[in-house]
C-alpha positions as CSV (number, residue, x, y, z in Angstrom):
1,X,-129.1,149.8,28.1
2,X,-128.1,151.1,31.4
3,X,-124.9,152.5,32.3
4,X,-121.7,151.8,34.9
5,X,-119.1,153.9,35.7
6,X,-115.7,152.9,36.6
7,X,-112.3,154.1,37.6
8,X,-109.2,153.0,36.4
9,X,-105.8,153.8,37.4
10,X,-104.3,155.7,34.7
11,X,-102.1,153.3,33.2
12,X,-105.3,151.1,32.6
13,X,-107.5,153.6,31.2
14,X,-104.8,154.3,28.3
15,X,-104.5,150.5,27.8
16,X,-108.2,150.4,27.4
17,X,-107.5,153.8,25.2
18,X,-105.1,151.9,22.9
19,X,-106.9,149.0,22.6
20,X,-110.0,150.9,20.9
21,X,-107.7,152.7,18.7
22,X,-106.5,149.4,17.9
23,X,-110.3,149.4,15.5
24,X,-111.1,146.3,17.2
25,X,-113.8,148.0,19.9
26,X,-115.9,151.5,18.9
27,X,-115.7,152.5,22.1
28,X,-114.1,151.9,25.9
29,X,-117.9,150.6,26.6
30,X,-117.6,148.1,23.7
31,X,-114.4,146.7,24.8
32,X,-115.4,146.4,28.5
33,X,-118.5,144.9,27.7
34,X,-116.3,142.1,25.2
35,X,-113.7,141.2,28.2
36,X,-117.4,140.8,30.6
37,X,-118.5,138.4,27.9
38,X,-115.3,136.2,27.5
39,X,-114.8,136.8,31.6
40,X,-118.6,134.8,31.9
41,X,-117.8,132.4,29.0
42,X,-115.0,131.5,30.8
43,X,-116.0,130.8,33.9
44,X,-119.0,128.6,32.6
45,X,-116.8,126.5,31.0
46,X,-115.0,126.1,34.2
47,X,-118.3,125.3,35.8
48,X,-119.3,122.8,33.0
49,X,-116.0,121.0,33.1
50,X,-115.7,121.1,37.0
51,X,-120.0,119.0,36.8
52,X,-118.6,116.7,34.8
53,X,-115.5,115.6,36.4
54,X,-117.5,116.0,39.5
55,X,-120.3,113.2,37.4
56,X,-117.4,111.1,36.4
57,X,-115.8,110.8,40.2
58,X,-117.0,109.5,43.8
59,X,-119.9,110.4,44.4
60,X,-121.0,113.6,47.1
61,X,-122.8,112.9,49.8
62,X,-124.7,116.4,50.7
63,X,-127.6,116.3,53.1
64,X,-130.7,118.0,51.7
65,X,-130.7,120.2,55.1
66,X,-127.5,121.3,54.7
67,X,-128.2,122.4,50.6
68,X,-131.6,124.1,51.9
69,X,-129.9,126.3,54.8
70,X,-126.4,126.9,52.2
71,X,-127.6,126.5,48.9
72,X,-126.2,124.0,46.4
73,X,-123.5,125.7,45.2
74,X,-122.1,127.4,48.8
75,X,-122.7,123.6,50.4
76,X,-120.5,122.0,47.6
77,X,-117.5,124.9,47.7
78,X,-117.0,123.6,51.0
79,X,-117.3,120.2,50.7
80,X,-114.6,120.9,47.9
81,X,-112.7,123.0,50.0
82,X,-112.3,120.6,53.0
83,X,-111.9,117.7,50.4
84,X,-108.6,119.8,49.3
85,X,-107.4,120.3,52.5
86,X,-108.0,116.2,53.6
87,X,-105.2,116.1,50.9
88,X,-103.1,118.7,52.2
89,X,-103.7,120.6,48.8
90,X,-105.6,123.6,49.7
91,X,-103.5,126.3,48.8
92,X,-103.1,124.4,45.4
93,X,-107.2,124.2,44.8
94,X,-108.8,126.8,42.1
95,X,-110.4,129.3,43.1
């Protein structure tokens, strides 16, 4: 396993502090490594419900040029994005 090294303001380091003591985590690393889990969970979740509602709607019309010089995902953040706008909803859409 390789390492990282972080800084935390202090007020977060004796959170992290207090949440080992807890016994839940061995150590700060254990902890940290348990929130970058749940953090990656998370967001695939997101991603897997955001396909299929995306599946279940209108369909996306992406040229295969514009995916090749963007990449899939880039391509369809901003079709989302100007989608959200067209509906005056921007500042409401997830980031």
């Amino acid at each position: 396993m390789t390492s990282l090294n972080i800084s935390l303001p202090e007020a977060l380091k004796n959170y992290v502090e207090g949440q080992v003591a807890s016994g839940d985590w061995g150590t700060p690393s254990e902890y940290v490594r348990e929130l970058i889990r749940q953090d990656k969970e998370r967001r695939l979740g997101n991603l897997e419900q955001d396909l299929l509602a995306a599946a279940r709607g209108p369909k996306i019309d992406l040229p295969i040029a514009e995916i090749r010089r963007k990449g899939l995902i880039p391509a369809l953040r901003e079709r989302s994005r100007r989608r959200w706008k067209s509906f005056g909803l921007y500042s409401a859409m997830p980031q």
